[in-house]
PAZAPA-4460 file (N, C-alpha, C; in steps of 0.05 Angstrom, whole numbers, plus 32768, in hexadecimal, padded with zeros to 4 digits):
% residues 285
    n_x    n_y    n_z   ca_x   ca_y   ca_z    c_x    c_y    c_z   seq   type   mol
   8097   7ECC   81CB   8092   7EE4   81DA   8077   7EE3   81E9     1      X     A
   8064   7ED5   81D9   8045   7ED6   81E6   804A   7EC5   81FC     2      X     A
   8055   7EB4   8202   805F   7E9E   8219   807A   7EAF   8234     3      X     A
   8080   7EBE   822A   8095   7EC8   823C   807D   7EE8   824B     4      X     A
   8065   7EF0   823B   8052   7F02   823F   8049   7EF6   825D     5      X     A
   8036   7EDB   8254   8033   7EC6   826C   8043   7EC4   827F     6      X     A
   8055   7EBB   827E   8069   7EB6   828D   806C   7ECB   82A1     7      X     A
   8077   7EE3   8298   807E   7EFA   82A5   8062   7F06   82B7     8      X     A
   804B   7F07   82AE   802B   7F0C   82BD   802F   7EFE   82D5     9      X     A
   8036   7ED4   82D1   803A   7EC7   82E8   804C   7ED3   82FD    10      X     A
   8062   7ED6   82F8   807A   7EE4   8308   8071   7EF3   8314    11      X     A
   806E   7F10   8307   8066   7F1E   8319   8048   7F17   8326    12      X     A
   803F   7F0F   832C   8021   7F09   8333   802B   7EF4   8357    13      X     A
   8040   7EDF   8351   8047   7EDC   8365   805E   7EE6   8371    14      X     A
   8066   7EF8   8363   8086   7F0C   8374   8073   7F1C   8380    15      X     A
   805A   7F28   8378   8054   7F42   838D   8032   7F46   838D    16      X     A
   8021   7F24   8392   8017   7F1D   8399   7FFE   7F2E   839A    17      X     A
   7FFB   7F2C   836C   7FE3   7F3A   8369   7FDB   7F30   8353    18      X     A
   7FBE   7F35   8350   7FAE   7F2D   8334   7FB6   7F3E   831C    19      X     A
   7FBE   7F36   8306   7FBD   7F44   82EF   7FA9   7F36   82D7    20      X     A
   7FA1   7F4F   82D5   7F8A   7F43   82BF   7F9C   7F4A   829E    21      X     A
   7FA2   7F31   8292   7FAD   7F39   827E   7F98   7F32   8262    22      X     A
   7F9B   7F4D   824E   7F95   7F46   823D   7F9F   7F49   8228    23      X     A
   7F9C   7F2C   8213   7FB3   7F2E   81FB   7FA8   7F3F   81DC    24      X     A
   7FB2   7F50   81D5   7FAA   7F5E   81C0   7FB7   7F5C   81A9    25      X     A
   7FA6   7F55   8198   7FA7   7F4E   817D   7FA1   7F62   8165    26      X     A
   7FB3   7F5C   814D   7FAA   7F78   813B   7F8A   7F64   8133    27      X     A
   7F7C   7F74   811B   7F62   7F60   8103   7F79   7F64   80F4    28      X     A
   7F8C   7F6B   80E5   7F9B   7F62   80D5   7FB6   7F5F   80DA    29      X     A
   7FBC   7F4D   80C3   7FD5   7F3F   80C4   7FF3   7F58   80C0    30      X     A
   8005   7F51   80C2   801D   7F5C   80B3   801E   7F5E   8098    31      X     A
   8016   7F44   808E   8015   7F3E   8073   8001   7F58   8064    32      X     A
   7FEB   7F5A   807E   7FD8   7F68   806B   7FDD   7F84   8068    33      X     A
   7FF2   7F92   807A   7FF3   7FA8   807C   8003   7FAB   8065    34      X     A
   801C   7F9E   8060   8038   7FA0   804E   801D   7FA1   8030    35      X     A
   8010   7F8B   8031   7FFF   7F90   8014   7FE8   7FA4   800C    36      X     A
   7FE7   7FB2   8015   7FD1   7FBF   801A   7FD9   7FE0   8020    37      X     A
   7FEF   7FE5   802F   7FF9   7FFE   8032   8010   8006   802F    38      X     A
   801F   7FF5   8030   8045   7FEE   8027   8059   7FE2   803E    39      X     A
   806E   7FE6   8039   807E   7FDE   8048   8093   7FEF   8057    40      X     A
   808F   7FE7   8074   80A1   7FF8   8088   80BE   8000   8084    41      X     A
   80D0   8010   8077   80E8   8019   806F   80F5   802C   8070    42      X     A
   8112   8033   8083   811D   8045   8081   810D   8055   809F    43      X     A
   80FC   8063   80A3   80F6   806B   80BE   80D3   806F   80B7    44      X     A
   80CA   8070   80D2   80AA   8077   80D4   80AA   8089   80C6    45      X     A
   80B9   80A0   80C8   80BB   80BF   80BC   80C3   80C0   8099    46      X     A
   80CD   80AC   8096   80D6   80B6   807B   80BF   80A4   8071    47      X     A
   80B2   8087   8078   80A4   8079   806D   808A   8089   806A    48      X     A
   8082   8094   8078   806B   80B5   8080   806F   80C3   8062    49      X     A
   8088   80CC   805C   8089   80E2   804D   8083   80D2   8031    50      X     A
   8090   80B8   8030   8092   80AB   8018   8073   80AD   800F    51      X     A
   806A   809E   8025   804A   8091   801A   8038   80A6   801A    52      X     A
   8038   80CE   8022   8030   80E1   801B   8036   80F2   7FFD    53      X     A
   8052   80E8   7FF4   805A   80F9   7FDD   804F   80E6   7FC2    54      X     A
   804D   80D6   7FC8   804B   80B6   7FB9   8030   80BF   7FA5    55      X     A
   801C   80BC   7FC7   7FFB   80C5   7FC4   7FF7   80E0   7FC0    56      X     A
   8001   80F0   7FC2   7FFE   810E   7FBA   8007   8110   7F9A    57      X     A
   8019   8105   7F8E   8028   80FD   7F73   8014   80F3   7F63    58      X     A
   8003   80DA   7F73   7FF0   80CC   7F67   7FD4   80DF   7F5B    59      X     A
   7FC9   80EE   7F75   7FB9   80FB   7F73   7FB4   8110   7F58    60      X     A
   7FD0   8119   7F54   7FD1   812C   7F47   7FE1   8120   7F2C    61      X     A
   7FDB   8109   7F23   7FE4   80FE   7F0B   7FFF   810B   7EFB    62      X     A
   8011   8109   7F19   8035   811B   7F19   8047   8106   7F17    63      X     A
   8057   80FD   7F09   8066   80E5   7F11   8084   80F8   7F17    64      X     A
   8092   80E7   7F29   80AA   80F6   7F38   80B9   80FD   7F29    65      X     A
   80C0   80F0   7F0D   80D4   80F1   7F01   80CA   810D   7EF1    66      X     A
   80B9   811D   7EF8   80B7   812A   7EE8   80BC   814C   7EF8    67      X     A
   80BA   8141   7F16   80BD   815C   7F24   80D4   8154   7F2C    68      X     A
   80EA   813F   7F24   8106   813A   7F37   8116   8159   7F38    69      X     A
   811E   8159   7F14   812E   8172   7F07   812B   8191   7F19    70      X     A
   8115   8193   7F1E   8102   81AD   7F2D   810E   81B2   7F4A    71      X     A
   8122   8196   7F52   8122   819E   7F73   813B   81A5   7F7D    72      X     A
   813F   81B0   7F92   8158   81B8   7FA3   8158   81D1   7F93    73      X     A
   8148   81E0   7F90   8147   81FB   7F81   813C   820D   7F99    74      X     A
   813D   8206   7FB1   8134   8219   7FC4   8118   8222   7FBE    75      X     A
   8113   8238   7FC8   80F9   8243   7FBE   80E3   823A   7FA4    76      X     A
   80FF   824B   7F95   80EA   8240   7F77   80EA   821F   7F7B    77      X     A
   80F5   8209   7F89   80E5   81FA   7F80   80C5   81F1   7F92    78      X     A
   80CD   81FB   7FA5   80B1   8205   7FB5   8095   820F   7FAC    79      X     A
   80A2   8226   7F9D   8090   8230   7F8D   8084   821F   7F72    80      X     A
   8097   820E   7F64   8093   8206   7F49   8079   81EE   7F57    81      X     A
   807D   81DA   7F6E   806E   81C5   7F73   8054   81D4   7F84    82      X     A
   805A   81EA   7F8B   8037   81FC   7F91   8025   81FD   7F74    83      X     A
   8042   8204   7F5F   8026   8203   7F52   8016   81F1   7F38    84      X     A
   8024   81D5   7F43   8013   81B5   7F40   8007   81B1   7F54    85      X     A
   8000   81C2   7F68   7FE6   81C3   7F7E   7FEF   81A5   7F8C    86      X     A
   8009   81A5   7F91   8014   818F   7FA6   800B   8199   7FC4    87      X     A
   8006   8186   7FD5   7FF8   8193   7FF0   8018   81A6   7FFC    88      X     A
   8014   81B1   800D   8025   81B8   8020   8039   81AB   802B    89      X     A
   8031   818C   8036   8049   8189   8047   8056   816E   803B    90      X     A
   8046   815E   8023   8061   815D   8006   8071   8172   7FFD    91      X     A
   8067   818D   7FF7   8074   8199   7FF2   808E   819D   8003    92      X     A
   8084   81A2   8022   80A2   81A5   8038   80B1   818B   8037    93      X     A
   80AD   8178   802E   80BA   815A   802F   80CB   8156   801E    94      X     A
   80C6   8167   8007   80DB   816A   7FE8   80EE   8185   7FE4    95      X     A
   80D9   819C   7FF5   80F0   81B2   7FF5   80FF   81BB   8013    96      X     A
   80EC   81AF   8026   80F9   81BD   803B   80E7   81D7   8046    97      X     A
   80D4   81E2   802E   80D3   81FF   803B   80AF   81F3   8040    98      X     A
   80A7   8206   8055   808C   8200   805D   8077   8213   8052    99      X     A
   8064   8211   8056   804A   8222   8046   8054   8243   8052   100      X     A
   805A   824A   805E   8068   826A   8066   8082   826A   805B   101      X     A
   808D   825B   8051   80A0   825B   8042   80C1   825E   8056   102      X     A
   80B4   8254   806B   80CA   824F   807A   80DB   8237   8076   103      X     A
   80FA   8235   8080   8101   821B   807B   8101   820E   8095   104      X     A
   80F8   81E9   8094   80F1   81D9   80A4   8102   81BD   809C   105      X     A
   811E   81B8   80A5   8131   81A3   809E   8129   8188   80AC   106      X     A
   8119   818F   80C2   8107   8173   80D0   80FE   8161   80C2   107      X     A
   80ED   817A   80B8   80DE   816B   80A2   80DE   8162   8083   108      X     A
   80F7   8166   807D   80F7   8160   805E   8113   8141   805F   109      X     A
   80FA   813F   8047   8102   811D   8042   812C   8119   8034   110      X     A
   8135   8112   803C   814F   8113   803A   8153   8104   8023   111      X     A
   8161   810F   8017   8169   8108   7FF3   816D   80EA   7FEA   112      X     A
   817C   80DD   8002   8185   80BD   7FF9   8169   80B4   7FFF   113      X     A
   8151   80B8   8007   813A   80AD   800A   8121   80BA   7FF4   114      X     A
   812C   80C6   7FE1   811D   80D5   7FCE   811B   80B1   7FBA   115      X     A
   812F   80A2   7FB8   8120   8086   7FA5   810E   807C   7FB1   116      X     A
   810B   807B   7FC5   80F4   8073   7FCA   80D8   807B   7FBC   117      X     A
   80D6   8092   7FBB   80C5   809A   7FAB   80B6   8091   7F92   118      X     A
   80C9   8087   7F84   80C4   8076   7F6C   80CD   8058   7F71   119      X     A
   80CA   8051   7F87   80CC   8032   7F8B   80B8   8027   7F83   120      X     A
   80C1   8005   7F79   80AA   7FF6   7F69   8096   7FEA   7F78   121      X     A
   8092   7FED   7F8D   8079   7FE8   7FAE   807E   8003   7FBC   122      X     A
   8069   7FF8   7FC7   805D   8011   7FE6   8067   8014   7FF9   123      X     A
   8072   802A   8004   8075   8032   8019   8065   803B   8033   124      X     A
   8068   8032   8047   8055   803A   8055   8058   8037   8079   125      X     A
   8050   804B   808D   8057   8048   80AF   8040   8038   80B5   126      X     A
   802B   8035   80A5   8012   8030   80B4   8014   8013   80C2   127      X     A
   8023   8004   80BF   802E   7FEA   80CB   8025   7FEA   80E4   128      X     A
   8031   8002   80F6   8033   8009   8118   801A   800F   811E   129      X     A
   8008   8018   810E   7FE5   801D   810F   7FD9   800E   8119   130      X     A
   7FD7   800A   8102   7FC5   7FE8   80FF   7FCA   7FD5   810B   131      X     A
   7FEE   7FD1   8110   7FEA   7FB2   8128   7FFE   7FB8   8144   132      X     A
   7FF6   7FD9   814A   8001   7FDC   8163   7FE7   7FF5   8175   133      X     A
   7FF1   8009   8163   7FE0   801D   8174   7FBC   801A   816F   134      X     A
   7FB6   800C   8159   7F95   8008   815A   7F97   7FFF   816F   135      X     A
   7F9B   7FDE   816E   7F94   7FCA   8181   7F96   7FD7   81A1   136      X     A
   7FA3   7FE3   81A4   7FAC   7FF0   81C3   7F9D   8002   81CD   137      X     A
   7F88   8016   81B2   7F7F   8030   81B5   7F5C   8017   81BE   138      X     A
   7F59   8002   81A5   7F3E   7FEA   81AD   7F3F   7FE8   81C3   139      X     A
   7F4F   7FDE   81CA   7F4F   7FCF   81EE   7F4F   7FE2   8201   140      X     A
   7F5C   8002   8201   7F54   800C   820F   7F39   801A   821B   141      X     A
   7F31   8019   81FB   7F0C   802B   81FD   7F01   800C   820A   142      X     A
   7F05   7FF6   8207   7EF6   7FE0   8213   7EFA   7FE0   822F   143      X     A
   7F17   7FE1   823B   7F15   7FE1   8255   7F17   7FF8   8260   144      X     A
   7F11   8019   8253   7F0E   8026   8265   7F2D   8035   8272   145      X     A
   7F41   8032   8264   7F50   8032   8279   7F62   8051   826B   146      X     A
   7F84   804A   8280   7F88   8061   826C   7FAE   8057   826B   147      X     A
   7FB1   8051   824C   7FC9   8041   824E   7FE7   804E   825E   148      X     A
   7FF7   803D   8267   8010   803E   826F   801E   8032   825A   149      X     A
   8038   8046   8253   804B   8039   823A   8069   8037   8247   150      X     A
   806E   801B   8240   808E   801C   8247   80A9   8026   822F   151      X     A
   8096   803E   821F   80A7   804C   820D   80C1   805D   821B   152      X     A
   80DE   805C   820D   80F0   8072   8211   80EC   807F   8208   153      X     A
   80FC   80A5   8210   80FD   80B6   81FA   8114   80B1   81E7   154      X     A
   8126   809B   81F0   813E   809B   81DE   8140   808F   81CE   155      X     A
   811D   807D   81C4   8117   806B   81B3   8119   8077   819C   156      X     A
   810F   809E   819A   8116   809B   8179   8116   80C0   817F   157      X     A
   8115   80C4   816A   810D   80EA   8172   80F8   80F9   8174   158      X     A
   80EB   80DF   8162   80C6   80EC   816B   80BE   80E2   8182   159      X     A
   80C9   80CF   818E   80B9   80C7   81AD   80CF   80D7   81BD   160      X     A
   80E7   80E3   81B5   80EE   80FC   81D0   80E7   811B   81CF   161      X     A
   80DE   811C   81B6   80D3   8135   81B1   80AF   8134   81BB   162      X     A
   80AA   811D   81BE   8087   811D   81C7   808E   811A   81E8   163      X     A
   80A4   810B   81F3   80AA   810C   8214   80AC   8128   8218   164      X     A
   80BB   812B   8203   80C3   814F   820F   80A8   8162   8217   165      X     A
   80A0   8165   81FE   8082   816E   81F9   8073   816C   8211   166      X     A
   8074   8153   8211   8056   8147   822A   805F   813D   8247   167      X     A
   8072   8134   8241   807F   812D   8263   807C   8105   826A   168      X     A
   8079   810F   8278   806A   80E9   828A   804E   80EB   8285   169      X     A
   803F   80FE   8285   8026   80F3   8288   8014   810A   8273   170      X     A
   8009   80FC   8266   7FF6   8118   8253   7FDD   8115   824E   171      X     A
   7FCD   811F   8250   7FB0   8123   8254   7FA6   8127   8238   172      X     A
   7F8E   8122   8227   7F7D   812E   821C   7F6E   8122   820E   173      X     A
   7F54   8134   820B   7F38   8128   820E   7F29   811F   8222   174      X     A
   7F31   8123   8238   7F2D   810E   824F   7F42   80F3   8249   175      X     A
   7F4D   80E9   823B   7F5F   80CF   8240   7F76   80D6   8240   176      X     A
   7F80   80CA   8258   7F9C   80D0   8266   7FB5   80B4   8254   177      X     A
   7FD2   80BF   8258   7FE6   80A9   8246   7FF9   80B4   8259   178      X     A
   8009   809A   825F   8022   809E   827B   8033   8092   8265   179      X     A
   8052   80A1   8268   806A   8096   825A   807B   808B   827A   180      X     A
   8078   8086   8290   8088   8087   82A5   80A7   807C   829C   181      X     A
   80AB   8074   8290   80C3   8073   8281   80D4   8077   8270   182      X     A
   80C8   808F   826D   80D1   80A5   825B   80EC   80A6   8257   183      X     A
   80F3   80B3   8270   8107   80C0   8271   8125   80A6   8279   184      X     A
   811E   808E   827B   8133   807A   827F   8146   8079   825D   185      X     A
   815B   8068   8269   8168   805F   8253   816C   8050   824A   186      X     A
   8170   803F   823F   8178   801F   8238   8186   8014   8248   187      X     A
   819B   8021   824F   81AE   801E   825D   81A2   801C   8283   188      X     A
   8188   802B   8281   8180   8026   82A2   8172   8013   829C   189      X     A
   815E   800B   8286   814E   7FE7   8289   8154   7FD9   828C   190      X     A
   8173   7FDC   827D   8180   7FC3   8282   8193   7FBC   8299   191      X     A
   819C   7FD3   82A5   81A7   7FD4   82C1   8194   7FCC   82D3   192      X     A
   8170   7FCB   82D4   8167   7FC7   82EA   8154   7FB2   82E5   193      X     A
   8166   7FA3   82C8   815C   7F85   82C6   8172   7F76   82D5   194      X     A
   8187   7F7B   82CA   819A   7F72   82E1   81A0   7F6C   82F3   195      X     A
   819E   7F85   8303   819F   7F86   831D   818F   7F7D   8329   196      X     A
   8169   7F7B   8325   8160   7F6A   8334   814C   7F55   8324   197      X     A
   815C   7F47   8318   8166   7F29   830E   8141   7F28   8304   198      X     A
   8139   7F3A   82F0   811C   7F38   82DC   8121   7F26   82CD   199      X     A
   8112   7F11   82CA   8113   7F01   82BA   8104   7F0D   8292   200      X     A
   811C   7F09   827E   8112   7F13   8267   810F   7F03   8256   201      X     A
   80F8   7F06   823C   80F9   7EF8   8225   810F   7EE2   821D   202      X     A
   8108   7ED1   821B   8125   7EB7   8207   8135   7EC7   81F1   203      X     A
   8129   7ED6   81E3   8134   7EE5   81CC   814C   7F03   81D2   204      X     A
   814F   7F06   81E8   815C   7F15   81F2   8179   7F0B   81FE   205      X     A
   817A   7EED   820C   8190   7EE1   8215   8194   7EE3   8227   206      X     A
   81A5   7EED   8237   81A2   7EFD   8253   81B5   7F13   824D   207      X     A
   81B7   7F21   826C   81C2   7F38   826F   81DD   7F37   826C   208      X     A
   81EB   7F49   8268   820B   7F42   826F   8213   7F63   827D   209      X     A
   822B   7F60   828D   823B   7F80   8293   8253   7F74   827C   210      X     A
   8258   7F8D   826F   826D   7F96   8263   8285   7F9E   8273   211      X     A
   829B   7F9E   826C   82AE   7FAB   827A   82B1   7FC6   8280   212      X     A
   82A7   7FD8   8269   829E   7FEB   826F   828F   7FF8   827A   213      X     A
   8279   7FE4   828E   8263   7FEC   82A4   8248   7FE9   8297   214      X     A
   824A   7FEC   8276   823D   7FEC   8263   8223   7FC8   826E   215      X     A
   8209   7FCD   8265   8200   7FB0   8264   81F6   7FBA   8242   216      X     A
   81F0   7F97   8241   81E9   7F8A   8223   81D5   7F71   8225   217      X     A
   81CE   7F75   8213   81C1   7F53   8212   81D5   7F3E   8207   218      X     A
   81CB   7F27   820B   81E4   7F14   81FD   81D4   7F0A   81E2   219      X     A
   81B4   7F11   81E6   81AA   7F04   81C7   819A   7F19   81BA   220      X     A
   8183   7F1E   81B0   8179   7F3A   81A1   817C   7F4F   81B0   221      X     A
   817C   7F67   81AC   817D   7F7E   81B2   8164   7F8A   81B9   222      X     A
   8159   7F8B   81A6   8138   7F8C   81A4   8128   7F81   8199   223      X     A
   8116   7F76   81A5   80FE   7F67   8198   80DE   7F72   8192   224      X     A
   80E2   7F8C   817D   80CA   7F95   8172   80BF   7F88   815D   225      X     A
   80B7   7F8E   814E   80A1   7F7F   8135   80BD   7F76   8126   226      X     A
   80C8   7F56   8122   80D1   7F4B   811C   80D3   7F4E   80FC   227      X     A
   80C0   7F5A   80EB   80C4   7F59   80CF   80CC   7F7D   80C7   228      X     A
   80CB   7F91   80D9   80CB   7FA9   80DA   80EC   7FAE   80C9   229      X     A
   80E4   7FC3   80B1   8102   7FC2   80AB   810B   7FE0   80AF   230      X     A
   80F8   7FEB   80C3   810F   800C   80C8   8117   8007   80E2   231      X     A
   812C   8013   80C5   8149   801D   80D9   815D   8006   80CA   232      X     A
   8155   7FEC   80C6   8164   7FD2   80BC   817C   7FE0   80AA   233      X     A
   8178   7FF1   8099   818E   7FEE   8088   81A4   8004   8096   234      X     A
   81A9   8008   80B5   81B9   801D   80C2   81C6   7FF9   80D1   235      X     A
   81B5   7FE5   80D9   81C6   7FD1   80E1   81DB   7FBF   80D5   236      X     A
   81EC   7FBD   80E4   8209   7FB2   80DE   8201   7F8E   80D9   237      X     A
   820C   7F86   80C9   8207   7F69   80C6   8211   7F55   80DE   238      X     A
   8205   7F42   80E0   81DF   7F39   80CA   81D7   7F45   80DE   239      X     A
   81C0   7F51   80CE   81A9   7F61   80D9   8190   7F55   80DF   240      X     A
   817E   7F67   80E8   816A   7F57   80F6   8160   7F45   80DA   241      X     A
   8159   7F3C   80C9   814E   7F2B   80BB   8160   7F1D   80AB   242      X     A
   817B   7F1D   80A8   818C   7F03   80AF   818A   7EF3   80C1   243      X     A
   818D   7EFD   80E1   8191   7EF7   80FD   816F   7EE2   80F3   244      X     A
   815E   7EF0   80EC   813D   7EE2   80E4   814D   7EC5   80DE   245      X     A
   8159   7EBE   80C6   8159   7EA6   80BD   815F   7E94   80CB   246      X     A
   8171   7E9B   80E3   8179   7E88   80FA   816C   7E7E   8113   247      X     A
   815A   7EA3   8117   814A   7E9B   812D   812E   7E8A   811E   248      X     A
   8128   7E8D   810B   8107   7E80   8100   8112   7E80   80E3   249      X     A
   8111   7E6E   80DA   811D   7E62   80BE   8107   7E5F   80AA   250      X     A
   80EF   7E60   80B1   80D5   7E5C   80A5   80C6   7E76   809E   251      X     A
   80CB   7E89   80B7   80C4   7EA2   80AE   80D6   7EB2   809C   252      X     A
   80F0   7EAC   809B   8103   7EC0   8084   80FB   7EB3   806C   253      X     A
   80F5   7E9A   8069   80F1   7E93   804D   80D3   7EA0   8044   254      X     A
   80C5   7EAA   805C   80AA   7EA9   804A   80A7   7EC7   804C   255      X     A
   80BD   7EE0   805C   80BF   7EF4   804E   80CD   7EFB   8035   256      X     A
   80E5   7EEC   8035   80F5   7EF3   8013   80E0   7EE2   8006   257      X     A
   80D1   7ED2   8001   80C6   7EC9   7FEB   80AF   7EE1   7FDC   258      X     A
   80B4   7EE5   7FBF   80A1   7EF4   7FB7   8086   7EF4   7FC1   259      X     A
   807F   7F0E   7FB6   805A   7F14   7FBE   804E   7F00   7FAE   260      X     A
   8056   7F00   7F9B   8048   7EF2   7F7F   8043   7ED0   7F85   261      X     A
   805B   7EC9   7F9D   8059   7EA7   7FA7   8053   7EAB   7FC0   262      X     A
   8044   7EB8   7FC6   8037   7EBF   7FE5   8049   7EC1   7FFB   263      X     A
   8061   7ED0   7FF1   8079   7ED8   8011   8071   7EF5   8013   264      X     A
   8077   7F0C   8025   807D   7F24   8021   8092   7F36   800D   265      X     A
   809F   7F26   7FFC   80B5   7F35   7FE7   80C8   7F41   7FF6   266      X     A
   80D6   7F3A   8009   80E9   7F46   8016   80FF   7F45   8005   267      X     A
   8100   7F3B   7FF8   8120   7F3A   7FE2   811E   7F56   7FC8   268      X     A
   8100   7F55   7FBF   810A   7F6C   7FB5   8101   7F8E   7FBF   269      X     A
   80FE   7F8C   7FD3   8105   7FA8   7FE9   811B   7FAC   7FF0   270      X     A
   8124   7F94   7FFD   8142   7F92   8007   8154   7F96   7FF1   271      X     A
   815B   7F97   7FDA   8165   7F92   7FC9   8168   7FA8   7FC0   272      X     A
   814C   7FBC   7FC0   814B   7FDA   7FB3   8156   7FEB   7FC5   273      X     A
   8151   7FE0   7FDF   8164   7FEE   7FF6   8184   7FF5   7FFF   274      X     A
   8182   7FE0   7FE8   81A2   7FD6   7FF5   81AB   7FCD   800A   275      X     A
   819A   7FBC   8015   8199   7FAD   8038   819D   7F90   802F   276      X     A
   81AC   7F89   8039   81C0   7F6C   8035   81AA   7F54   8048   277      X     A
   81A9   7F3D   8038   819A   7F26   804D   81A1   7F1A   8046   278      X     A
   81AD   7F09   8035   81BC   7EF2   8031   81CC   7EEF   8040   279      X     A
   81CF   7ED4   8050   81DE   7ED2   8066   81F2   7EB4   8066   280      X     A
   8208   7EA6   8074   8218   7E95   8071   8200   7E74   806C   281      X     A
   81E9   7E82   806A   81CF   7E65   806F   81CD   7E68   8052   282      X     A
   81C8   7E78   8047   81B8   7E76   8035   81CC   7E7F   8019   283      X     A
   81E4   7E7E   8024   81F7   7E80   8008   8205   7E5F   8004   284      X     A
   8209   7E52   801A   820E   7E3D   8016   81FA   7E2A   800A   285      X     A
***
């Protein structure tokens, strides 16, 4: 991808015969260091949020889960019963639903099949996207001064169409300005106006295809975000993105399933507690 980055700067630079100053941004830490150090990305930004708040709020207050489980889906009273182990507020809305006015808020409460997590034997954690996306981006901008452009959709998730909604294309504050100009596209238009005028994309993508149905696709990944990222993974249909891993990079699947303890990331026993399948026709034979 860092080669197809190049690549694409050249292109455009002689399609429309201008200087781009590119610069490459780097996290100070690794993947490795985030998964050890704060947990691991699972299930959604949002629920990984709630996990790694109820976890540390549990902690704080020397509460182990198993002991407030019995207490919940009691509506109110159990609202009331976790006010008064002086649980913060918005663990509290994550377990009952109801908010510090005692209103109910279904947004925001953590959905039952994601309550094991809670007592999982490692960390959960969003801070992944921090540390080796939005720091690095927020560094380089106070360095150059500038004020970023994002090629984010709103149909990427519900918190980036509920923040389009909110803010629009362009949102101001503090003095530093942030443009979504592509907000409001669809997948379905990127890839129609990769097509149509013949953009050259990533190797990891394949090329374009029309469907019969008018529909376009890629012929090879779908998307190419943080390659070890596992939300959303266990909603994908097999093989999933870290099967598909063993074939595309054979070196990196072995050195995520290999335990923490033999210096891999332990992807086998997350995946495992998940119920997310990675054993694949390579690695059973």
């Amino acid at each position: 991808m860092p080669k197809h980055v190049q690549f694409f700067c050249n292109y455009i630079e002689q399609k429309y015969d201008i200087k781009i100053d590119l610069h490459i941004v780097r996290s100070k830490i690794t993947f490795f260091d985030v998964v050890r150090t704060e947990g691991y990305p699972v299930a959604s930004k949002k629920v990984a949020r709630m996990i790694r708040d109820i976890k540390a709020d549990l902690k704080a207050n020397n509460i182990a889960y198993s002991e407030i489980e019995p207490f919940l889906d009691k509506g109110i009273e159990s609202t009331q019963y976790l006010r008064s182990l002086h649980l913060r507020n918005g663990v509290i809305l994550y377990l009952t639903g109801y908010t510090s006015k005692d209103t109910v808020c279904n947004a925001w409460t953590l959905p039952k099949k994601w309550r094991k997590l809670i007592e999982a034997p490692f960390d959960i954690s969003e801070k992944c996207c921090f540390y080796l996306k939005k720091e690095p981006i927020r560094l380089v901008d106070k360095e150059l001064k500038s004020n970023p452009i994002y090629g984010t959709l709103a149909e990427d998730s519900e918190i980036r169409k509920d923040a389009y909604l909110k803010k629009g294309c362009n949102a101001f504050k503090n003095g530093h300005g942030k443009s979504t100009p592509m907000g409001f596209w669809t997948r379905q238009d990127v890839l129609r106006y990769l097509y149509d005028f013949n953009i050259p994309i990533a190797p990891p993508y394949g090329s374009i295809t029309k469907l019969e149905n008018g529909q376009f696709e890629f012929t090879g990944e779908h998307n190419t975000g943080c390659k070890l990222c596992l939300f959303g993974c266990h909603l994908e249909h097999e093989p999933n993105r870290i099967q598909r891993l063993e074939t595309i990079e054979p070196n990196t699947y072995k050195f995520v399933m290999k335990s923490r303890e033999e210096g891999g990331l332990g992807y086998r026993e997350v995946m495992d507690y998940l119920g997310i399948p990675y054993e694949t026709s390579i690695n059973k034979s």
